[in-house]
N, C-alpha and C positions, 0 to 999 in steps of 0.2 A: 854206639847206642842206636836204635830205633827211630824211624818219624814212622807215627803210627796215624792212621786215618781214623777217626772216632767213629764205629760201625753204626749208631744211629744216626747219623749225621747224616743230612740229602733231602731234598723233597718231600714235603708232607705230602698224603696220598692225593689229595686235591690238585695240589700243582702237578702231580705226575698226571692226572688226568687229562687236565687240561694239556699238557703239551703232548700228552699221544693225540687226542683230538684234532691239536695245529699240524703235529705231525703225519698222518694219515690225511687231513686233506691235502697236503702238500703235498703228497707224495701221489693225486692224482691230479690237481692241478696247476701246481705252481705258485701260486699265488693265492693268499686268504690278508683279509683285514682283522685286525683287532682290534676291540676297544680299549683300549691304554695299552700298557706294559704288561705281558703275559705272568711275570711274574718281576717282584724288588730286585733286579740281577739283570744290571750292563751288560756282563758275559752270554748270558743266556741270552737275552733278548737280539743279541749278534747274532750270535747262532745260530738261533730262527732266522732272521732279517736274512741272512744269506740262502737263507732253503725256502724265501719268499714270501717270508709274512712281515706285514707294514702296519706299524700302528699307528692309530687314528686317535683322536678326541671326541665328543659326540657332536661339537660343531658341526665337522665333517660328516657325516651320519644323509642327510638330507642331499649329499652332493653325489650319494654312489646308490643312487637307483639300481635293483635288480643285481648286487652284488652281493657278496656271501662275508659276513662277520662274526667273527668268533667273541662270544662270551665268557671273560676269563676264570678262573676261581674264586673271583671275591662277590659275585652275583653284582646284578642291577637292579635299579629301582621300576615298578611298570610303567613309567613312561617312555622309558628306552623300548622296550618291545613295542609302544604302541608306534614310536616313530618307526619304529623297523617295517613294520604292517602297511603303515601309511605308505613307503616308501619301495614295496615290494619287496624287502632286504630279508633275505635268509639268515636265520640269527643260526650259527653252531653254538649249543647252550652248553657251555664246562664248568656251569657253574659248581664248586663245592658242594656236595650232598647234606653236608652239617652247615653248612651257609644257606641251603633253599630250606631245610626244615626249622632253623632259626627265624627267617624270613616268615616261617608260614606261622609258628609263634608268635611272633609281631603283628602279624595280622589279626591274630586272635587276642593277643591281647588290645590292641587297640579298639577294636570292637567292643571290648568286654567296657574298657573303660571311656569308652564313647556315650554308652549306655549311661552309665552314672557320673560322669561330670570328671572322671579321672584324667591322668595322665601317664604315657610313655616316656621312660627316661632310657636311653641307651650309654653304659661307657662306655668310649672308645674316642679314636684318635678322629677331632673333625677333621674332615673334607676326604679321610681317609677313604678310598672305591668302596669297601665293604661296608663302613659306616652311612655314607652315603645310597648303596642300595636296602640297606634295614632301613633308614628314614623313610625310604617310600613309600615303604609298606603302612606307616602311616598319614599317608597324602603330605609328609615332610615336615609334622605339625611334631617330632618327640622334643623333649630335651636330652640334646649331646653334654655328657658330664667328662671330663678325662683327668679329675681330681676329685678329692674332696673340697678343695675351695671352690667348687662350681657348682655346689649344693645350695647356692640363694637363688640359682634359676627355678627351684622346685618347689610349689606350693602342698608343705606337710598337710594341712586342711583339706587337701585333695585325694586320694586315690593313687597310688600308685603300682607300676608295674616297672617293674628293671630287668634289663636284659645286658647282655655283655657285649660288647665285638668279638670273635671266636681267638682271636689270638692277643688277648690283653692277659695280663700278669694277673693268675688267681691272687697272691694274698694284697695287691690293691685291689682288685674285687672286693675281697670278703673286708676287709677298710672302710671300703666306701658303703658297700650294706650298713657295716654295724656303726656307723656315724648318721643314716639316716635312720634308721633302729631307734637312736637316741632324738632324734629328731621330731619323728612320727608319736612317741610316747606312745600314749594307750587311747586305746580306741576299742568300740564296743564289737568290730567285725574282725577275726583274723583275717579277710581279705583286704584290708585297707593299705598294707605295701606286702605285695611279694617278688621273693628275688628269684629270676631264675639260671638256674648254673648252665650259663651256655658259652662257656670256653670249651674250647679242642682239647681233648684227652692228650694229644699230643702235645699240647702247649703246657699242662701242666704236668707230664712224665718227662717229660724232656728238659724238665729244668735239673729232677733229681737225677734224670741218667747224664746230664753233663756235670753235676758235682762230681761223680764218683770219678768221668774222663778224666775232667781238669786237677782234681787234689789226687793220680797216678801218673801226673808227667812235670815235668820240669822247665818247658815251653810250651806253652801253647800259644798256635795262629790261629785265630777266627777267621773264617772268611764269611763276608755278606756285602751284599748293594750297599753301598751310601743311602737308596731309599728306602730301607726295607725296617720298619719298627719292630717285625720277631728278633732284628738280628741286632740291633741297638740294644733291645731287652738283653736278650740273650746273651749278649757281647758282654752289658757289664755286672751281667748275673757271672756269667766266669771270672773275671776281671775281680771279683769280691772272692771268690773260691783260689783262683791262682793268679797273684798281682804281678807275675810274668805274662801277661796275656799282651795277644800284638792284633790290631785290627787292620783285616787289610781287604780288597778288592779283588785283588792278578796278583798272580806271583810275580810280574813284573815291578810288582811295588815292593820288590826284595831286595837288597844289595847284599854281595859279599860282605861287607864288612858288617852289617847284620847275621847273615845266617850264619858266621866263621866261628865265632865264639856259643853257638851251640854242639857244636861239636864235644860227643862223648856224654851230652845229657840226653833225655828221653823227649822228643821232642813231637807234641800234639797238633793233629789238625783237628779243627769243627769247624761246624758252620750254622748257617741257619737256615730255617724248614724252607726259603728261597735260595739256597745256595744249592747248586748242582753239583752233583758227586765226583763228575767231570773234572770240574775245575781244582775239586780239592785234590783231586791224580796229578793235576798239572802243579801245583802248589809244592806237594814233598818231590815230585823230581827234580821240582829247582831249587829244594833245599839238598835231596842229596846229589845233585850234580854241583853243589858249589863245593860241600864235604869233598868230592872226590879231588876237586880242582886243588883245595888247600891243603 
């Protein structure tokens, strides 16, 4: 029987961005800095790390005068540019394009509700790069919600304005609206809370096109980073569809005695929008080179 590669599966278009961007300057000078992790993926971040890209924190930021730093897909907040400015530092900007027009939402609404006594509420995962560069955008003053039990930070009395992180699970989105919905009551302005839909089209098609992968095979491997929350989501949004589901990293995290008895089933690869396409080639060769062995 089959190991079939899930043909959505790979790179959202942002990370592919961003790593032609590391890729192309590496390829004229060897060496580029990043700020964090290019992308949720050990593998990938290898990858690079040996074609010359080294990642950084922003501690370090101040210590590489007139150096060249790559901006990843999940954008920054403006104080990272201004240190950059300060510091002579050439920023490579990769940020997301649905991440810098989110960004410039935030700004506007902050604004809006500056004006009237309101507030910014964003969900998403704290401390996460991306959550953390949308904060910026309101001098770092929103409320982070990443539940509904996080809804006593929010004064109903107030104004509000809700935004998403681009890769958080639409129907806890649309949850946490319609629990502040209940919250907010009535009020004599339809502007007193608006929600706006800014998750990745991708994050919410990609959940229905891996139902239909995972309930037409009879194993399915996930692959994603340990750090990566699309692929946590995503992992046991499958894991609910096909309860054969196996989570893993490298195919080295495989043994025979695992892959021996899928023999003769249909067995699936996916990943998430940080797992490289790459890896998941490397993944069914070591499932069918164990097939061949046994």
């Amino acid at each position: 029987m089959p190991v079939i590669i899930d043909e959505n599966a790979g790179f959202c278009f942002g990370v592919v961005k961003a790593i032609a961007s590391a890729e192309q300057h590496l390829e004229q000078s060897n060496s580029l800095y990043c700020l964090g992790d290019i992308v949720h993926n050990n593998e990938e971040v290898s990858r690079l790390s040996r074609l010359g890209l080294r990642v950084i924190d922003h501690n370090q930021l101040p210590q590489l005068p007139n150096s060249t730093v790559l901006i990843r897909a999940h954008g920054e907040p403006p104080e990272t540019y201004a240190l950059a400015r300060q510091h002579n530092i050439t920023l490579v900007d990769a940020t997301c394009p649905i991440v810098l027009a989110l960004q410039k939402k935030i700004r506007d609404g902050y604004e809006a509700m500056r004006n009237v006594g309101g507030q910014v509420v964003i969900f998403g995962k704290p401390g996460h790069a991306e959550v953390v560069g949308l904060n910026g955008q309101t001098g770092n003053s929103a409320i982070i919600v990443s539940s509904p039990d996080d809804l006593s930070m929010i004064d109903f009395q107030r104004p509000i304005r809700l935004f998403s992180q681009t890769t958080q699970n639409q129907e806890e989105y649309n949850l946490l609206i319609s629990n502040i919905k209940q919250r907010v009551g009535h009020h004599d302005s339809d502007d007193w809370f608006v929600a706006y839909n800014t998750i990745c089209s991708r994050m919410v098609n990609r959940a229905s096109q891996l139902k239909d992968f995972a309930a037409h095979v009879q194993q399915l491997i996930f692959v994603s980073g340990v750090n990566s929350s699309n692929g946590h989501y995503l992992y046991d949004y499958c894991r609910r569809v096909q309860p054969n589901t196996l989570l893993i990293s490298s195919p080295d995290e495989l043994t025979d005695e695992q892959v021996n008895p899928w023999r003769g089933m249909t067995v699936g690869i996916t990943g998430a929008t940080s797992t490289p396409r790459w890896l998941m080639e490397q993944v069914k060769n070591r499932i069918e080179a164990s097939f061949e062995l046994s």
